[in-house]
matplotlib code that plots the C-alpha trace (Angstrom):
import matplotlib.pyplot as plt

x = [96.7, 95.4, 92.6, 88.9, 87.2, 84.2, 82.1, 78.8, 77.2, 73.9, 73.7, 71.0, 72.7, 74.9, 77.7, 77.5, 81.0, 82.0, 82.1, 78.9, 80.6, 84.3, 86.1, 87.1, 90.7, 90.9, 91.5, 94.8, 97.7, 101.0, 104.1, 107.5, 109.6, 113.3, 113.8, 117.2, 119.2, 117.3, 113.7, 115.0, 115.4, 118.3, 117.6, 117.4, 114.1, 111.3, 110.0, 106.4, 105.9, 107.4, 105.3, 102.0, 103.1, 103.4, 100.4, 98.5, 99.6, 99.0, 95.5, 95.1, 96.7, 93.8, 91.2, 92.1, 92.7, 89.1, 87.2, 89.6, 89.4, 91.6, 90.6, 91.4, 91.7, 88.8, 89.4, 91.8, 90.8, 92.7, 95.9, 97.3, 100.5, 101.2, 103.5, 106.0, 106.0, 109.1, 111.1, 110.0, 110.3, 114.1, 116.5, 117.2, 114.1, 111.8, 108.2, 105.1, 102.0, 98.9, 96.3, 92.3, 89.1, 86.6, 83.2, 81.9, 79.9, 78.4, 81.2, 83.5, 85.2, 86.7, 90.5, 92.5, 96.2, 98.0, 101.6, 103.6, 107.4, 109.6, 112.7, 115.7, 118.1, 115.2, 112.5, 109.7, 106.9, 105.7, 102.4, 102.7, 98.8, 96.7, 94.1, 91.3, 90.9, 87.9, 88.6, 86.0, 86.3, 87.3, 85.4, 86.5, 86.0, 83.3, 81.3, 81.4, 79.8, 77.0, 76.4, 77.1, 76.8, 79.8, 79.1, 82.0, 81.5, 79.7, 82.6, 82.1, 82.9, 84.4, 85.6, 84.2, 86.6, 86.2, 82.2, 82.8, 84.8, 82.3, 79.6, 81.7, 82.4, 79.3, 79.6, 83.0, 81.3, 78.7, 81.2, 82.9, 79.8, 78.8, 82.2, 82.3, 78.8, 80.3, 83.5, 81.3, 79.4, 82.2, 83.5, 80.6, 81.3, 85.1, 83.8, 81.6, 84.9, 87.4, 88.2, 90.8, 92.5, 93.7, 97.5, 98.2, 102.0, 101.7, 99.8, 101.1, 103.6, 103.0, 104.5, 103.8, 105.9, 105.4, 106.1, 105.8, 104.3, 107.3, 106.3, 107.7, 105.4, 102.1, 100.5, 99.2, 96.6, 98.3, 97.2, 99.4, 100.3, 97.8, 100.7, 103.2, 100.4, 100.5, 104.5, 104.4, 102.0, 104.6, 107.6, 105.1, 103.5, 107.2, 109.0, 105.9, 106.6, 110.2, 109.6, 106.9, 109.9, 112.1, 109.9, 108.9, 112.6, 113.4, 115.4, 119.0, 119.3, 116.0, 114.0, 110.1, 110.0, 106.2, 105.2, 104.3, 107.1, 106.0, 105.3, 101.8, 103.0, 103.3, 107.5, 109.9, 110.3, 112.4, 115.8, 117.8, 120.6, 117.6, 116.8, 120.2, 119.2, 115.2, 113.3, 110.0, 107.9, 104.6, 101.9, 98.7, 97.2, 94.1, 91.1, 92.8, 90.1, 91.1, 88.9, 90.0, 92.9, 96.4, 97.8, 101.3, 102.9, 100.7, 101.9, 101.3, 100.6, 101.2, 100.4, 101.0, 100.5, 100.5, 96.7, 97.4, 100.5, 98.9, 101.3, 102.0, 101.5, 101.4, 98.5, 99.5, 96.7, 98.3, 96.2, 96.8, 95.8, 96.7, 96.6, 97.6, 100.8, 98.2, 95.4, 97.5, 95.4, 92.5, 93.7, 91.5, 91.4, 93.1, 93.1, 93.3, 94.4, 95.7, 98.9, 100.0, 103.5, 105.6, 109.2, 110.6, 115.1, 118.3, 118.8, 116.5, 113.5, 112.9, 109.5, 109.6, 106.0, 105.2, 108.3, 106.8, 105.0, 101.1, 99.8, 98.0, 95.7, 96.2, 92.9, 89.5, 90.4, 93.7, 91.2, 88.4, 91.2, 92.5, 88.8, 88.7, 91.8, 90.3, 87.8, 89.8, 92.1, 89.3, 89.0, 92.4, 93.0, 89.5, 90.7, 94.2, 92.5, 91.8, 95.4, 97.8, 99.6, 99.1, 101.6, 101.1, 98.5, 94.9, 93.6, 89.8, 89.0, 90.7, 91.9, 94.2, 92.0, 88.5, 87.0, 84.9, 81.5, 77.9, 75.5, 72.9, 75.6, 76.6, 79.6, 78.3, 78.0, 81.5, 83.4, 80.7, 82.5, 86.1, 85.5, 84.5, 87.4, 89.6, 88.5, 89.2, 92.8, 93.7, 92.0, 93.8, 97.0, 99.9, 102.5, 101.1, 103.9, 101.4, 102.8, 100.5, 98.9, 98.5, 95.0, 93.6, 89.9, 89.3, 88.5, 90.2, 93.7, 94.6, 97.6, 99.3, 100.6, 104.5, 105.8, 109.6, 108.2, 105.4, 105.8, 103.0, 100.6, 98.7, 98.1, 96.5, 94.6, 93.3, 91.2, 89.6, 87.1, 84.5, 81.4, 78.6, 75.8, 74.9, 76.8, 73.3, 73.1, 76.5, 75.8, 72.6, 74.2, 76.9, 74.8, 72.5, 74.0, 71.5, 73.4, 76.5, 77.5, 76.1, 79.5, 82.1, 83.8, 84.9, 81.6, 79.6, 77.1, 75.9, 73.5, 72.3, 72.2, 70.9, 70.8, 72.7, 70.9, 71.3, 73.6, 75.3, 74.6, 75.9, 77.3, 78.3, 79.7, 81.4, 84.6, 86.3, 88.4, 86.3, 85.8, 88.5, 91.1, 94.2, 96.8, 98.9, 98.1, 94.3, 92.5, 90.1, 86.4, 86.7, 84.1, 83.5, 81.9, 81.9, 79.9, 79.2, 79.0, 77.5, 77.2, 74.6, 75.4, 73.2, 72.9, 77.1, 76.5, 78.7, 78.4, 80.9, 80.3, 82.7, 83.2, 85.6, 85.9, 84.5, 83.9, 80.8, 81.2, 78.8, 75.4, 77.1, 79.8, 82.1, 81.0, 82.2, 83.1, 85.2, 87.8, 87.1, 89.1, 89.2, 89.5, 90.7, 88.8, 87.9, 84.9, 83.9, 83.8, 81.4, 81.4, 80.1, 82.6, 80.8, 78.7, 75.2, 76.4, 75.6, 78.5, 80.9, 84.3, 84.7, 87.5, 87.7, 90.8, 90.8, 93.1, 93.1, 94.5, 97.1, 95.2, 92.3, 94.5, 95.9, 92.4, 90.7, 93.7, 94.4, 90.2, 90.1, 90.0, 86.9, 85.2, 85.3, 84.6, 81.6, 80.2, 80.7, 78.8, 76.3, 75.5, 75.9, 73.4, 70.0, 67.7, 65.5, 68.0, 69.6, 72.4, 71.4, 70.7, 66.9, 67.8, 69.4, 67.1]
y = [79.7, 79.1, 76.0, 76.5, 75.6, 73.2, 75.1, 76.7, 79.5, 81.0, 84.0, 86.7, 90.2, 90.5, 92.2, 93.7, 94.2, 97.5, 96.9, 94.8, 93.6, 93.4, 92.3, 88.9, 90.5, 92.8, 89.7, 88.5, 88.0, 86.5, 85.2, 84.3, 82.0, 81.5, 77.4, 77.6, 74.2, 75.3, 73.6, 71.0, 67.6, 65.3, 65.0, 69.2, 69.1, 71.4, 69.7, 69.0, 70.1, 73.9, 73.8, 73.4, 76.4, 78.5, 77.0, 78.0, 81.5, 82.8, 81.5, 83.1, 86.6, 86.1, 85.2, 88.3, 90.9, 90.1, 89.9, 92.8, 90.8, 87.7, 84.4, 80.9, 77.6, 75.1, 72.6, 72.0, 70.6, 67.7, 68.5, 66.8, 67.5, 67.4, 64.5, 66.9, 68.8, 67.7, 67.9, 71.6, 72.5, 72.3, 74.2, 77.6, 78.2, 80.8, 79.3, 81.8, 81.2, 83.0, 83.1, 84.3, 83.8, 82.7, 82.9, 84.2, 82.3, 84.1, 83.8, 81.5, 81.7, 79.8, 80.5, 78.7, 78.8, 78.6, 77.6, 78.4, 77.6, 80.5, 79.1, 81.3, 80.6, 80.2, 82.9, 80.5, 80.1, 76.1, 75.6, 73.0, 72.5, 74.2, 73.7, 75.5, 76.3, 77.2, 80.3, 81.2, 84.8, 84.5, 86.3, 89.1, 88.6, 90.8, 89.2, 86.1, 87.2, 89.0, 86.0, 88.0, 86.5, 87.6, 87.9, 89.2, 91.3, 89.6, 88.8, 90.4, 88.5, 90.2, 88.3, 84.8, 82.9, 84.5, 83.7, 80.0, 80.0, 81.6, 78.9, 76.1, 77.1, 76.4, 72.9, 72.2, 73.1, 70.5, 67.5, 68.5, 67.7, 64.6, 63.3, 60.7, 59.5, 58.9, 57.1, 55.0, 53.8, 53.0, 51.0, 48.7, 48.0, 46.5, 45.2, 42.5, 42.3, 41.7, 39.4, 40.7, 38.1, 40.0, 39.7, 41.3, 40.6, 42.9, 45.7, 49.0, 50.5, 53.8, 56.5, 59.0, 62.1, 64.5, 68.5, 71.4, 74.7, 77.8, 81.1, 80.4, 77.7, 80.7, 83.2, 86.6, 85.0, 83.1, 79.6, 77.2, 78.2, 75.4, 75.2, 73.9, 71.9, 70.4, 70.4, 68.1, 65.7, 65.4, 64.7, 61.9, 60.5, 60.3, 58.5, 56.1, 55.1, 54.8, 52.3, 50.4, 50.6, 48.6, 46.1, 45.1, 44.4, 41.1, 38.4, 38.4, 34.7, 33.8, 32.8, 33.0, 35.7, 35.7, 38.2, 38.5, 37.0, 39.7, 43.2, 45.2, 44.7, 41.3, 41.9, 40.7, 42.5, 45.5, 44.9, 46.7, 47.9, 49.4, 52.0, 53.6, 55.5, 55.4, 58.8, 59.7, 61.9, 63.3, 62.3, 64.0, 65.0, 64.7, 66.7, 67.9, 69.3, 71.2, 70.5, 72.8, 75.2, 74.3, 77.0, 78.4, 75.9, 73.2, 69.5, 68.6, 64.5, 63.5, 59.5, 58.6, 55.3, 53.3, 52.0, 50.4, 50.1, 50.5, 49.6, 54.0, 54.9, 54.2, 56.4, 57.2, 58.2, 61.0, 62.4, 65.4, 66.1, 68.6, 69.7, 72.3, 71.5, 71.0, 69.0, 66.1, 63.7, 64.8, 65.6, 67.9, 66.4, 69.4, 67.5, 64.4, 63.8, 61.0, 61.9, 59.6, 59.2, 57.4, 55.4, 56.7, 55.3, 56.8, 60.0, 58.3, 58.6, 54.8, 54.1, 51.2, 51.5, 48.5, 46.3, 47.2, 44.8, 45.5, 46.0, 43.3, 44.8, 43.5, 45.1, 45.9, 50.0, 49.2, 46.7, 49.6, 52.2, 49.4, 48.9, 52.7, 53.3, 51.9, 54.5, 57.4, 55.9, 56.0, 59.6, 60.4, 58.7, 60.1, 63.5, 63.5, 62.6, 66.0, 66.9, 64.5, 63.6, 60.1, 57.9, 57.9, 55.2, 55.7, 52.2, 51.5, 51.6, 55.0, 53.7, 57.1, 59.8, 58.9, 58.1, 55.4, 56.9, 55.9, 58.5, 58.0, 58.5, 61.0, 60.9, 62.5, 65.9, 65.3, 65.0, 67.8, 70.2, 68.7, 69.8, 72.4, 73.7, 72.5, 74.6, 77.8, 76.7, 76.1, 79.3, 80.9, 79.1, 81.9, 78.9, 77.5, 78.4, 78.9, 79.2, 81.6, 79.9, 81.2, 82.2, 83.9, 84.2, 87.3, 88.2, 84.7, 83.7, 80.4, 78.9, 75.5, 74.4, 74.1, 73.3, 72.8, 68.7, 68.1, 64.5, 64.6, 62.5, 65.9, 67.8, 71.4, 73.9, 77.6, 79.5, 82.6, 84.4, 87.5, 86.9, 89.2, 87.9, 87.4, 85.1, 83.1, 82.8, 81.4, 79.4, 78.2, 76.8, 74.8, 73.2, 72.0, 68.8, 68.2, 71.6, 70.7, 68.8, 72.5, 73.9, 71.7, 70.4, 67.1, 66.2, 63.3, 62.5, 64.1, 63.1, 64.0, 60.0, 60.6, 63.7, 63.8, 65.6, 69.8, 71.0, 67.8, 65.4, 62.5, 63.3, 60.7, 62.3, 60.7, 62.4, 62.3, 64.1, 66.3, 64.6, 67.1, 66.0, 65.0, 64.6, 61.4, 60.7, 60.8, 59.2, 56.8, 57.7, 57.9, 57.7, 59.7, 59.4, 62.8, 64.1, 67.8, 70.1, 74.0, 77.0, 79.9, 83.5, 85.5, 88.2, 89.0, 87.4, 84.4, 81.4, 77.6, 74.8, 71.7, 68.0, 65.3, 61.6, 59.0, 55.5, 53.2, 49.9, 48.1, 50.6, 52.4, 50.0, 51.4, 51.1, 47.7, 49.5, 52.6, 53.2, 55.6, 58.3, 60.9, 64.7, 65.8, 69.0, 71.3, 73.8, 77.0, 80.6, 82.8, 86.2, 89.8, 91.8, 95.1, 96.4, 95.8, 91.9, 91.9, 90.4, 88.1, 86.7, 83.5, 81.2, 77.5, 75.5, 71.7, 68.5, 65.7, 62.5, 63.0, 61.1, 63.3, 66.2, 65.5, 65.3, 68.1, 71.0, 71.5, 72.4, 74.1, 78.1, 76.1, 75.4, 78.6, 80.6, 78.2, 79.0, 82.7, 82.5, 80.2, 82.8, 86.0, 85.7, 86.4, 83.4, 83.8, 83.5, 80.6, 79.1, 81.2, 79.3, 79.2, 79.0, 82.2, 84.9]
z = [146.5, 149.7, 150.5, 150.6, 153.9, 153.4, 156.4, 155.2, 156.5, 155.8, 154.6, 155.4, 154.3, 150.4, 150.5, 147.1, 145.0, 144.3, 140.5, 139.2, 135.7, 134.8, 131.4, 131.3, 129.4, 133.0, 135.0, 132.5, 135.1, 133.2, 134.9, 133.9, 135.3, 134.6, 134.8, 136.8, 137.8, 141.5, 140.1, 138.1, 138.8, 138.2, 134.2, 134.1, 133.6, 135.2, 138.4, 138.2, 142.3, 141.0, 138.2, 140.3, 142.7, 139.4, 138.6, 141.4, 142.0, 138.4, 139.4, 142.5, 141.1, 138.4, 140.6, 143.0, 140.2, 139.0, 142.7, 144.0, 147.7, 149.0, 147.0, 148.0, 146.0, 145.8, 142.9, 140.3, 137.5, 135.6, 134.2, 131.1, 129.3, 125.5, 124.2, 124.5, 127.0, 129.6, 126.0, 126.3, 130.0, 130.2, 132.3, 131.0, 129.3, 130.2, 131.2, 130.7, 132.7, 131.7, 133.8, 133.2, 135.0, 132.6, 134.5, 137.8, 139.5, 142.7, 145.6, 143.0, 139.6, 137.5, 135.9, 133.5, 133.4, 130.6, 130.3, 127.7, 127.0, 125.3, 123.8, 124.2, 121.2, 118.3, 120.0, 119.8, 122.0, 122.4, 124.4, 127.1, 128.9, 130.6, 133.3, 135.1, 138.9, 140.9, 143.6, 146.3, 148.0, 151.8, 153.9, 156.3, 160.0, 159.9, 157.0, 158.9, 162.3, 160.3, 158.0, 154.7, 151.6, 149.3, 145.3, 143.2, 140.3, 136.9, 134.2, 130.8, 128.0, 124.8, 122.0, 120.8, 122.5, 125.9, 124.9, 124.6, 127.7, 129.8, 128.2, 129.0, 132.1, 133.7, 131.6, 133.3, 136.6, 136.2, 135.1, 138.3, 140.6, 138.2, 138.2, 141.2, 140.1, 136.6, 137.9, 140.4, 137.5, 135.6, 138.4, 138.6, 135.3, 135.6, 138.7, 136.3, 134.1, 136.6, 139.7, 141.8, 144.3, 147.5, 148.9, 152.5, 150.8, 147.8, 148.3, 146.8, 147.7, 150.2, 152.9, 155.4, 156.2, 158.2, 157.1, 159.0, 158.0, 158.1, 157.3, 153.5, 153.0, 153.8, 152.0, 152.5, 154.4, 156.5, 154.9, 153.3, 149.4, 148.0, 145.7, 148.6, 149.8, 145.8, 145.6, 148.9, 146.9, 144.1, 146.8, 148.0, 144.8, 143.2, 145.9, 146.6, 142.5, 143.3, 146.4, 143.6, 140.8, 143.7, 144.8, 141.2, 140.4, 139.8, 141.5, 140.1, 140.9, 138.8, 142.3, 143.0, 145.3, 144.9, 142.2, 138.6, 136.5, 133.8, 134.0, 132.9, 129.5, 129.4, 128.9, 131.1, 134.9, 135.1, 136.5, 138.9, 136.6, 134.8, 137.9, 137.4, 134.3, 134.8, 135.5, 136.2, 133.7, 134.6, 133.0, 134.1, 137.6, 138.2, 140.2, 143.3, 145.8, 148.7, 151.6, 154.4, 154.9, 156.8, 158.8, 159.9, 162.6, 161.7, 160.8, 157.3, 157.1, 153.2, 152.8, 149.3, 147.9, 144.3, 143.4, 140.2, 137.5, 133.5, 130.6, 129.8, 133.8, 137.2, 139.5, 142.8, 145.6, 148.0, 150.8, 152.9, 156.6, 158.9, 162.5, 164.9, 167.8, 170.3, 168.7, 167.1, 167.7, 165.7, 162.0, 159.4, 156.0, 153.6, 150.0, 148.0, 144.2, 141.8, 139.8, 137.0, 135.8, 133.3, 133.7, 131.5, 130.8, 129.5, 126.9, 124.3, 127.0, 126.8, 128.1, 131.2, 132.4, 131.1, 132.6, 135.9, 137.8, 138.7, 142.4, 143.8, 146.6, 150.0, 152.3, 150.7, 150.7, 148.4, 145.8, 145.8, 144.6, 142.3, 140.7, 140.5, 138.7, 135.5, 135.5, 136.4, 133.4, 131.2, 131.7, 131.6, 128.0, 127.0, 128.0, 126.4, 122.6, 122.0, 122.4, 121.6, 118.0, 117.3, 115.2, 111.7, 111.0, 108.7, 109.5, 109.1, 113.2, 113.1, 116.8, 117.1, 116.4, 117.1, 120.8, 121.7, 121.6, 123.1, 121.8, 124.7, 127.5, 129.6, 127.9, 124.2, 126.3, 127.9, 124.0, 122.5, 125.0, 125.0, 121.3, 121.7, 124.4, 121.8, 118.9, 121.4, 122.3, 119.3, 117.8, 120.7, 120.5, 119.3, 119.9, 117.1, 113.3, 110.2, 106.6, 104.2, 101.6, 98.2, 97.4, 94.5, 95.9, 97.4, 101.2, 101.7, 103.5, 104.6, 106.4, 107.2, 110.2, 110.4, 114.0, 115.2, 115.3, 113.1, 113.2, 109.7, 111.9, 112.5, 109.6, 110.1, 108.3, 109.0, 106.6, 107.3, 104.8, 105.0, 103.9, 103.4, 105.4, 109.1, 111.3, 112.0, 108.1, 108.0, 110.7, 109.6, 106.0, 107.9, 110.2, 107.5, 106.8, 103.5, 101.8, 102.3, 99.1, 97.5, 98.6, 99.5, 97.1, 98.2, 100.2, 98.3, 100.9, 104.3, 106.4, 110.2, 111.7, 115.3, 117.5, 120.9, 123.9, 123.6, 120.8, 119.8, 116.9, 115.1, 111.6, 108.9, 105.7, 102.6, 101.0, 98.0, 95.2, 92.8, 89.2, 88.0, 90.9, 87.8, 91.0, 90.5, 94.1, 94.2, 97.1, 97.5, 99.1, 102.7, 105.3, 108.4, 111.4, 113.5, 116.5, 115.7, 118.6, 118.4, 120.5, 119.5, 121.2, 118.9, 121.6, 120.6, 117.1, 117.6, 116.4, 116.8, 114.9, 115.4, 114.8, 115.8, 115.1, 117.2, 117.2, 117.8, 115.6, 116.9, 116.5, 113.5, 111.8, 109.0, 105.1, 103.4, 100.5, 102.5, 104.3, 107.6, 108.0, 110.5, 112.1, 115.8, 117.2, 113.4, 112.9, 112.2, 114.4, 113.0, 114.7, 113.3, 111.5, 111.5, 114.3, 111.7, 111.9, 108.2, 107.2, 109.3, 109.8, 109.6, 111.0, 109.6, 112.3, 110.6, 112.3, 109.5, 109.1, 106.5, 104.0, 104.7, 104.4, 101.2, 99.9, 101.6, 101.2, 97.5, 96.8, 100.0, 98.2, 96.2, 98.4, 100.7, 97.3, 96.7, 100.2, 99.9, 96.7, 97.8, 100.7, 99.4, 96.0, 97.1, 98.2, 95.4, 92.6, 91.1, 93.2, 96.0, 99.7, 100.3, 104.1, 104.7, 106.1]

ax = plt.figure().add_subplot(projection="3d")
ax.plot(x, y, z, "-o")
ax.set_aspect("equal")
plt.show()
């Protein structure tokens, strides 16, 4: 809520807190906000600049609630919105914004927010995103001249989601430091692949304005909301696209006026009777780091410019300084982010992003941000696989589901916990409308997913069973990749291919419809290629098994003779369901293609009954798993 200052201090006394543990659930601070024609745009819907000052007080109310002491802002994380969000976010809706600290780490924490739209005419609640702040505790006066070091109380995790969280966490945590590295790397790489020319006459576009901090723009701490700080970013990143959108107009007599005669897409130039109806859509924002605090009666500097125009977004640069009334001269760097957003035209929400014309860097500075971008664009469309629908398409690349994939980068640990992550929302997610399944195998229920827009691209499953053995015995059978045509019925072939660094692996598997399969439309065999990511808590007696698509043709090419299909984020949750852990619930959430779908669904009861069995008769019997303990 506030920003974090970037001075260190060293410490030589602890101030201890008065609680030493906390429940994660204790720190669960919810918000509701009435979206009124006062923070909407010009198309009614939810401005993105009110949305991040939601954002970032359900945060700080979280982060305070758990530390019990004033908390500021240091990073927040990327934030991507579903396909459908600004559909959802419309005036006169209620939006809920649920926030939760996840981990403590000494003087920080980490919290995600949650946002959540509740329809008013059908009473149904749609998730939108979500995205995860880190808070440090500000020091008292006191604490400072004595050189205390501040620890807030140890979080408690509960249930088996709040146990993923917190282990993730401290992966998030280490993406964050590695990220600039990564992205550095990455640009060395276009840098072989591209040759920019430079243009001191078509640079991207940018602006500086000036605001100065009221009392309304401070918190209880006197330092600027970091959500005003973030709304002022928006006012900046938005208008620098709409000075871009101008300038990339073309000529109405036809002349050369020196730019591209096509846009990013390779279509004609957008046209000024175009910008009449055009709108901007957010897209996705990404790491905002605040690097020193702004204070009341300071003057706010916001300098926003466009680094680079991609056929589905334009990325805008904005950095914030500040400085007091009598030390203008000298301004304190306060933050600095990237926000992405989409031209988007008329009621039908035609997309223009591509009509617009790319920038062509005119300094050095402006072609190192535009050698960047691709980078940070790799992460953003690497990011937003795990939660978007994709069209309906089964080809043999799988080019919607899957993600390019090197198994001896960094990246293999970056998807194994996006996978993860996305087994917990979704596990999580009460937006989510399921239909009950008929079962006739006892201890068994299983549900399809029915939402207000299932566009059939995304078809989802969620089967939970009790079976009567440990979760580690559970989990030990599913991650045995040799057993697993001993169960499931559709399996043909399973084999481990290559092991990926600490609790990842590489998975290829072979599906198909049982012998007895008499539907008219029986599938053919279909391939897949799946990294499989696991967490172990046998302390609580948790276990998460999951798998997604991926893609790497060239050192693992698809079958000749089958067609690769493919899954989003599905696995298991195996947790204890008595306080012996003798037996244990477990919670199967699958994403299929709907060719995969169609296969897998109808013999799902099978093969949960087959695994139950499989499990529960002793190890020494016939039919009985020799692995289980």
């Amino acid at each position: 809520m506030g920003n974090a200052s970037s001075q260190k201090v060293k410490a030589v006394d602890t101030a201890k807190p008065e609680s030493r543990k906390q429940l994660a659930v204790d720190s669960v601070v919810t918000l509701l906000k009435e979206i009124d024609g006062a923070v909407c745009d010009s198309q009614n819907i939810l401005s993105l600049g009110y949305l991040l000052e939601w954002m970032d007080a359900a945060s700080c109310l979280a982060a305070e609630r758990h530390c019990r002491r004033s908390a500021v802002t240091l990073v927040m994380d990327d934030l991507d919105f579903t396909d459908t969000a600004f559909e959802l976010l419309l005036r006169g809706e209620r939006c809920i914004l649920e926030g939760k600290v996840t981990r403590a780490f000494g003087s920080s924490m980490e919290v995600v927010v949650r946002i959540s739209v509740a329809h008013v005419h059908s009473g149904t609640l749609r998730f939108v995103g979500s995205a995860y702040f880190m808070y440090v505790v500000l020091k008292t006066d006191e604490e400072k001249a004595s050189n205390t070091k501040v620890e807030v109380p140890e979080l408690v995790p509960i249930t088996a989601e709040e146990h993923l969280e917190y282990s993730l966490a401290e992966r998030r945590r280490n993406f964050r430091k590695n990220r600039e590295k990564r992205v550095a790397e990455m640009t060395k790489e276009a840098e072989a692949e591209h040759t920019v020319n430079l243009s001191p006459l078509h640079g991207g576009s940018a602006l500086t304005f000036t605001e100065l901090v009221l009392p309304t723009h401070t918190n209880h701490m006197g330092n600027t909301f970091g959500g005003q700080i973030m709304a002022w970013m928006v006012k900046g990143a938005k208008t620098a696209v709409w000075l871009h959108l101008r300038m990339s107009c073309a000529p109405k007599d036809g002349a050369d006026d020196g730019r591209p005669p096509l846009g990013v897409g390779g279509v004609d130039r957008i046209q000024v009777e175009q910008l009449k109806d055009a709108f901007l859509q957010p897209v996705s924002v990404d790491t905002v780091h605040f690097k020193a605090p702004s204070r009341l009666g300071d003057r706010v500097l916001v300098t926003a410019s466009v680094t680079r125009v991609f056929p589905s977004s334009i990325e805008v640069k904005v950095r914030v300084t500040s400085n007091s009334a009598s030390n203008q001269d000298v301004p304190m760097e306060v933050n600095e982010g990237y926000m992405n957003f989409a031209v988007m035209s008329g009621a039908d929400h035609e997309p223009l992003t591509r009509h617009v014309t790319d920038v062509v860097p005119g300094t050095m500075e402006q072609d190192q941000e535009y050698r960047k971008a691709i980078a940070r664009q790799d992460f953003r469309e690497f990011r937003r696989m795990d939660g978007k629908r994709s069209q309906p398409s089964c080809t043999s690349s799988c080019h919607k589901f899957s993600v390019d994939f090197d198994p001896d980068s960094e990246k293999a640990q970056q998807v194994a916990v996006q996978c993860l992550s996305c087994i917990l929302c979704l596990n999580d997610n009460a937006t989510l409308r399921w239909e009950r399944l008929i079962t006739t195998t006892p201890g068994v229920e299983a549900w399809v997913e029915f939402g207000l827009r299932n566009t059939t691209s995304v078809s989802r499953l969620k089967v939970k069973a009790t079976v009567k053995r440990s979760p580690s015995d559970c989990f030990r059978l599913l991650k045995d990749a040799n057993s697993r045509m001993q169960f499931d019925v559709n399996c043909t072939e399973a084999e481990v291919i290559l092991c990926c660094r600490n609790s990842a692996d590489l998975v290829r598997m072979v599906m198909a419809p049982p012998p007895n399969d008499t539907s008219p439309t029986k599938r053919p065999k279909q391939e897949l290629l799946v990294l499989r990511a696991y967490e172990e808590k046998p302390d609580q007696n948790v276990f998460i098994l999951c798998s997604r698509s991926v893609r790497s043709d060239k050192r693992f090419p698809p079958r000749d003779d089958l067609q690769r299909t493919e899954v989003l984020p599905s696995g298991y949750i195996m947790e204890a369901a008595s306080e012996s852990g003798e037996s244990t619930n477990l919670t199967f959430l699958g994403q299929f293609s709907q060719a995969l779908f169609d296969m897998v669904q109808p013999h799902a009861m099978e093969t949960v009954r087959r695994f139950k069995e499989l499990l529960e008769k002793p190890s020494n019997e016939p039919g009985g798993y020799a692995g289980a303990s």
